[in-house]
Structure formats: C-alpha cells, structure tokens
C-alpha positions in Angstrom: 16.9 0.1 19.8 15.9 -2.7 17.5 13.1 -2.0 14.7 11.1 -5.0 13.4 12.5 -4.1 10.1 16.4 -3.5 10.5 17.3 -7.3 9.1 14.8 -6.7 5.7 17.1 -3.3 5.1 20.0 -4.9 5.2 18.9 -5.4 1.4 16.4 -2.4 0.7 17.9 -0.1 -1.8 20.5 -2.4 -3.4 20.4 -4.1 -6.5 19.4 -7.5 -6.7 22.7 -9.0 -7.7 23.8 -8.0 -4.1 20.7 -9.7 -2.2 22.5 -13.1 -0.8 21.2 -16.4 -1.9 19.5 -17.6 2.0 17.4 -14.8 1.6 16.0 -15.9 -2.2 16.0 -19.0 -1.1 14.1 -18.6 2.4 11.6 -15.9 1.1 10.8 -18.5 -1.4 10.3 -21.0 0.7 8.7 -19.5 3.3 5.8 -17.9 1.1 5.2 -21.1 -0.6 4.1 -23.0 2.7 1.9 -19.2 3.0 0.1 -20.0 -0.1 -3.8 -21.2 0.4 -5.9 -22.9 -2.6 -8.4 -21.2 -0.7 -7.5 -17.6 0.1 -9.7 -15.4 2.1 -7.7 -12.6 1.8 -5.4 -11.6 -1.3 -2.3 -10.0 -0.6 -1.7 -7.8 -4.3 2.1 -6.5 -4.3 2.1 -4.1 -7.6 5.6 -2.8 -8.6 7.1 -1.3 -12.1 11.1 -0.8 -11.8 11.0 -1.9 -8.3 14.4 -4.3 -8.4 15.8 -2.0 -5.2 13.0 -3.3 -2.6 11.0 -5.8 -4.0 12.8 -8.8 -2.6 13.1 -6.8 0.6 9.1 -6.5 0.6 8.6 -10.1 0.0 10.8 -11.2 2.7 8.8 -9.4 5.5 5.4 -10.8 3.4 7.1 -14.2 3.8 7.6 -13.8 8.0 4.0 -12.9 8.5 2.0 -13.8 11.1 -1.5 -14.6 9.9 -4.0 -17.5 11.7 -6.1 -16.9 7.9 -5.5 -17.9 4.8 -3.7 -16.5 2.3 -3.0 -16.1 -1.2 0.2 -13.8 -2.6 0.0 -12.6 -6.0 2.5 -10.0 -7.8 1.7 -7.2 -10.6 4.8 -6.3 -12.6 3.7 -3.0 -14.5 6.1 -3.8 -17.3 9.0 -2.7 -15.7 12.6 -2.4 -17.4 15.0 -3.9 -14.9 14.8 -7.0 -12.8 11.5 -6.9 -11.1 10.1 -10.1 -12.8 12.5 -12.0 -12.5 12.3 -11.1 -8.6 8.9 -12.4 -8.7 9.9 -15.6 -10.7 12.7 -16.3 -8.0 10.1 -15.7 -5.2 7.9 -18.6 -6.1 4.6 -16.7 -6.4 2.1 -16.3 -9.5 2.4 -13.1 -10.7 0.8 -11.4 -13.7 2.3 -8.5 -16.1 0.4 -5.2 -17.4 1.5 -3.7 -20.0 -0.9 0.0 -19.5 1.4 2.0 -16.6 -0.5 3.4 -13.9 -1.2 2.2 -10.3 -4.7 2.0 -11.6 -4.0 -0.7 -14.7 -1.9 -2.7 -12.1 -4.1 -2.7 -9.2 -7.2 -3.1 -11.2 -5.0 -6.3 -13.0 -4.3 -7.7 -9.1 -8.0 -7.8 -8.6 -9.2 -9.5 -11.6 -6.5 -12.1 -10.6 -7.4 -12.6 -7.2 -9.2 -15.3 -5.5 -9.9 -13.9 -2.1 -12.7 -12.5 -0.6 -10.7 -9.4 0.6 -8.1 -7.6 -1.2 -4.7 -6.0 0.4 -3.0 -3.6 -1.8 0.7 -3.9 -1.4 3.3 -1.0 -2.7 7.0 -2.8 -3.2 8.8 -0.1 -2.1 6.9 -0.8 1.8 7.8 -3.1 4.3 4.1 -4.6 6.6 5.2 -5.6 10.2 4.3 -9.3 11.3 0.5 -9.1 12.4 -0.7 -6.0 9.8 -2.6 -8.8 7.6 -4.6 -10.3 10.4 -4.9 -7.4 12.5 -6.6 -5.7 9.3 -8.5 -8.9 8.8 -10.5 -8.7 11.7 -11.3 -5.3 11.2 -12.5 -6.0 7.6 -14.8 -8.9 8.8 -16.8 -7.0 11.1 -20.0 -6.0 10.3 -21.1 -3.1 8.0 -17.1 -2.6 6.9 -16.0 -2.2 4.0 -13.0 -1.5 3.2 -9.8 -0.4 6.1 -6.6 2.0 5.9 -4.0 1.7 8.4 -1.0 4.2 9.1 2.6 4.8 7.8 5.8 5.9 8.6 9.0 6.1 6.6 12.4 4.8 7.6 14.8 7.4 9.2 18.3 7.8 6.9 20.6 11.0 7.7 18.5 13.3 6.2 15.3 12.7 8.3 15.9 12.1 12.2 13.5 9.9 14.3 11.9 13.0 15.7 11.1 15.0 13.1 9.5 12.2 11.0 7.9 11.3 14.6 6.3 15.2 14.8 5.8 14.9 11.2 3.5 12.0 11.1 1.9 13.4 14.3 0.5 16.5 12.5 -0.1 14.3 9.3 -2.2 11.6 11.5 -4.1 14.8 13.0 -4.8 15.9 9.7 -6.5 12.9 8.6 -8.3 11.9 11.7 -10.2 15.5 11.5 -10.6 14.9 7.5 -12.2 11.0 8.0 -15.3 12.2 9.8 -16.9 14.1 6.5 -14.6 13.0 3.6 -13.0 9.1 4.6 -12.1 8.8 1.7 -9.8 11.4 1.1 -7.7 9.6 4.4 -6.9 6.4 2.5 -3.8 5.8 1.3 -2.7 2.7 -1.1 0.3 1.5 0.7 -2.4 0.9 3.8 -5.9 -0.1 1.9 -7.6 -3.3 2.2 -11.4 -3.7 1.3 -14.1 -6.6 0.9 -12.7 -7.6 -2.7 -17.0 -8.8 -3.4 -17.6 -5.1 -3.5 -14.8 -4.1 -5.3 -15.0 -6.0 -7.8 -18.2 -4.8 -8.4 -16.7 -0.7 -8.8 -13.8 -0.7 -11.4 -11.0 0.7 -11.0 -10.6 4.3 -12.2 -7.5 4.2 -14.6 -7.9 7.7 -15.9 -6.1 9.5 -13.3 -2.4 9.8 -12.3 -3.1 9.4 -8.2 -6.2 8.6 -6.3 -7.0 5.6 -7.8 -7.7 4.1 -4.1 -9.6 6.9 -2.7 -11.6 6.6 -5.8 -12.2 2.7 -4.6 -13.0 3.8 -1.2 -15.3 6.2 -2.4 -17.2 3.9 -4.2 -17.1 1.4 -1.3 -18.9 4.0 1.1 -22.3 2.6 -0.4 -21.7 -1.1 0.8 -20.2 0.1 4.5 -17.7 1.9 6.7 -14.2 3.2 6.0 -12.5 2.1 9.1 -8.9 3.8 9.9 -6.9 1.5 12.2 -4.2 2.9 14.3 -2.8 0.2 15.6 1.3 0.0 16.2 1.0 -3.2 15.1 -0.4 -2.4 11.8 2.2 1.1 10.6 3.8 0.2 7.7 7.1 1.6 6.8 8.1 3.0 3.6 10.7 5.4 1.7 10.2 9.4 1.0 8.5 9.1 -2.6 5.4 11.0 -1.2 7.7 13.7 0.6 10.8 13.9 -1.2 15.2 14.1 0.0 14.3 17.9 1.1 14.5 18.4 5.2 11.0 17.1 7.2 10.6 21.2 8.0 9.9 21.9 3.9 8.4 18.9 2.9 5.7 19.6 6.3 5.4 23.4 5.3 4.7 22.1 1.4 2.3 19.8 2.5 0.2 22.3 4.7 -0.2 25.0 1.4 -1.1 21.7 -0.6 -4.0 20.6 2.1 -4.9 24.3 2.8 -6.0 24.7 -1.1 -10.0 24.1 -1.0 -9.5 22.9 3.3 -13.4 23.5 3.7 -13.7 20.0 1.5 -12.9 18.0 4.7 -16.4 19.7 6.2 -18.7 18.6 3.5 -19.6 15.5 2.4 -19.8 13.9 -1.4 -20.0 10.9 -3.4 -18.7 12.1 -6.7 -15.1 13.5 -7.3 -14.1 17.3 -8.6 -10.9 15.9 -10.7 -7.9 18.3 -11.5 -6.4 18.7 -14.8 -3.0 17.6 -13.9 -4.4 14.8 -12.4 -5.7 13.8 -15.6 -4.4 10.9 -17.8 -3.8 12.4 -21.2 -4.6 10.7 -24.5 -2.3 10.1 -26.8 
C-alpha cells in the first residue's frame, strides 16, 4: 500500500548530485508561490550536514496543503557539505549560524521570523500535506500555547512495519500518561509549534546538548496549554537518529531503563528544570 511519502524517498538518503533537476526545479517553484509577505505562521527548517534529506524535506514542505499563510525560512548550522547550497537552489531566505547546537539554530530561526507562530522543522523529517494547518487551528484556540504532534519513522529492512507500529504504541502510551503532570517532558522538536509572541519573549536555552524545546515549552506553560495532537494527519515521518540501526526489541528495552531512571517525575509537577551533567554544554 501506498504511503504519502514513498515519491519524496525516492531521493532521501542520497547525495544531492543524484536528486533529478524537475524536483529542484518544482520544489523551487512550488514554495515560491507558498511564500506570504505576511506570514502567520513560520515554518523554521534547521539543518547542519543535512545534504542526504534536505531537498527531500522541502519537496513535501513545497506540496503542502495550508488555507493560511506562510512564510519558509532555512537555518544552516554551518554545515560542511552541500546544505546551503540546497537552500540557495530552493528559492527560500535562509540564514547561517555559526554556534552548533539545535538551540543556536532554532533560537536564529526565531529572531528571523515574521509570523505570529513558529513551526520547528528537523531536515531529516518529512510533514504530511495538512500537518501545518491542522496544527494551526489547534494553536489559534484559546488559552494555547504552544502544540506537539506525533512521529513515526520509515520502515527499511531492519525495522518491520509492526514492530515500529508496537513500538510507537508503547512510546505514545508513555507520553500520554507523562503529559498530564509534566507536558513538557512529551514535546518533541521534530513535532513543536508554539505562539512565536510568547516565545520570543523566553530565549532559547543554548547551554544544553538536548531539550532545548521542552525547555521552550516549559516556559510557555505560563502563557497557556501544551496541547498534544494525535491526529493521522499530523505524524510526521523521520529516520532512526533517536533509536539507532539496533533491532526495535533493544532500542524499546533501552528506552524503558532510560524513562524508568527518576519515573516518579511524570507524577509531580515543576516549572524549573534539574539539568544533568552530560547534558551540559561545556566551555571551552
């Protein structure tokens, strides 16, 4: 059966020198006649050595299917291969920093932005058709402030459709019994948009390795609701950098000792963060 993503991985994971010319050309054209002078949402795709699926993120960008306007707006986080020049071919502004970390380059996307709510975008993930105005209306209701959505990741030979199905099951469980008391600690970049007014009021933390959008949405609980939509037609799709080549069976039973480590957190409440050292950005 057909996936709404099978024609964008005909070029995920190759090099850009392999991605045909229509495509350039027709994601180029196609997100110019997407781009608003004024944007109510910005759509933010951060990426640093990202030349294997960036063009095959902005070609699904290109196709979508949004009744609001847009504006699209890259972060290349001075990456060593071709990713600018992606961005160049694609037609839309994008903006380089130089400081790694998904901090630096999210916190660049915002100060660029225009909109009054902001979509983080990670390169390496493909949005289906309707995620940016199916999140949209969710953000614009009253007392929200910011939105996550789910994920899944694309099935190779490695990882069949079932076990990344039962895996993402028990993942999704997780999170729905974690959002109650601790919201934040559910969001994941890849699927975070938030009122960009309140955001840009709370900077974003650039002293820590991951968690940089959690520590958004944490700060964001003062000016609404964390709403998690579960909506089909708003699960991205993305690779295994969060779980790894290893079988879905080892990468579930590593993930359980991870989350087990201080579980009773999900059961209390808090508006500050208890930061790990490895989590730490060290000076040099």
């Amino acid at each position: 059966m057909a996936k709404w993503y099978d024609k964008y991985m005909t070029v995920y994971g190759k090099p850009f020198s392999e991605v045909p010319e229509d495509v350039i050309k027709g994601t180029r054209e196609r997100l110019a006649k997407l781009q608003s002078d004024e944007p109510l949402a910005s759509i933010v795709i951060i990426a640093y050595n990202e030349e294997p699926h960036l063009q095959a993120c902005l070609w699904a960008i290109s196709e979508i299917q949004c009744k609001y306007p847009v504006e699209i707006i890259g972060v290349d986080n001075d990456s060593k291969d071709r990713t600018a020049e992606i961005y160049e071919k694609s037609g839309i502004p994008y903006y380089t920093e130089y400081q790694h970390s998904c901090g630096y380059a999210r916190r660049c996307g915002l100060q660029h932005s225009r909109g009054k709510y902001y979509f983080d975008v990670d390169s390496d993930t493909l949005y289906p058709p309707q995620y940016y105005e199916h999140m949209l209306e969710v953000l614009m209701k009253p007392g929200v402030s910011c939105a996550s959505a789910t994920w899944s990741y694309f099935p190779d030979e490695n990882h069949s459709r079932l076990s990344l199905r039962l895996f993402e099951m028990a993942r999704d469980l997780f999170l729905w019994v974690q959002h109650f008391k601790r919201p934040e600690l559910s969001v994941r970049g890849l699927v975070f948009a938030y009122n960009a007014d309140y955001g840009r009021k709370e900077p974003y933390r650039v002293d820590i390795i991951r968690g940089e959008d959690g520590s958004m949405a944490l700060n964001l609980k003062k000016y609404g609701k964390i709403k998690f939509v579960r909506s089909s037609k708003c699960k991205a799709v993305t690779g295994y950098g969060t779980i790894g080549l290893q079988s879905m069976w080892k990468s579930f039973c590593d993930h359980v000792k991870v989350q087990m480590k201080g579980i009773t957190r999900i059961f209390h409440k808090t508006d500050h963060y208890e930061d790990s050292e490895d989590n730490l950005v060290k000076n040099k």
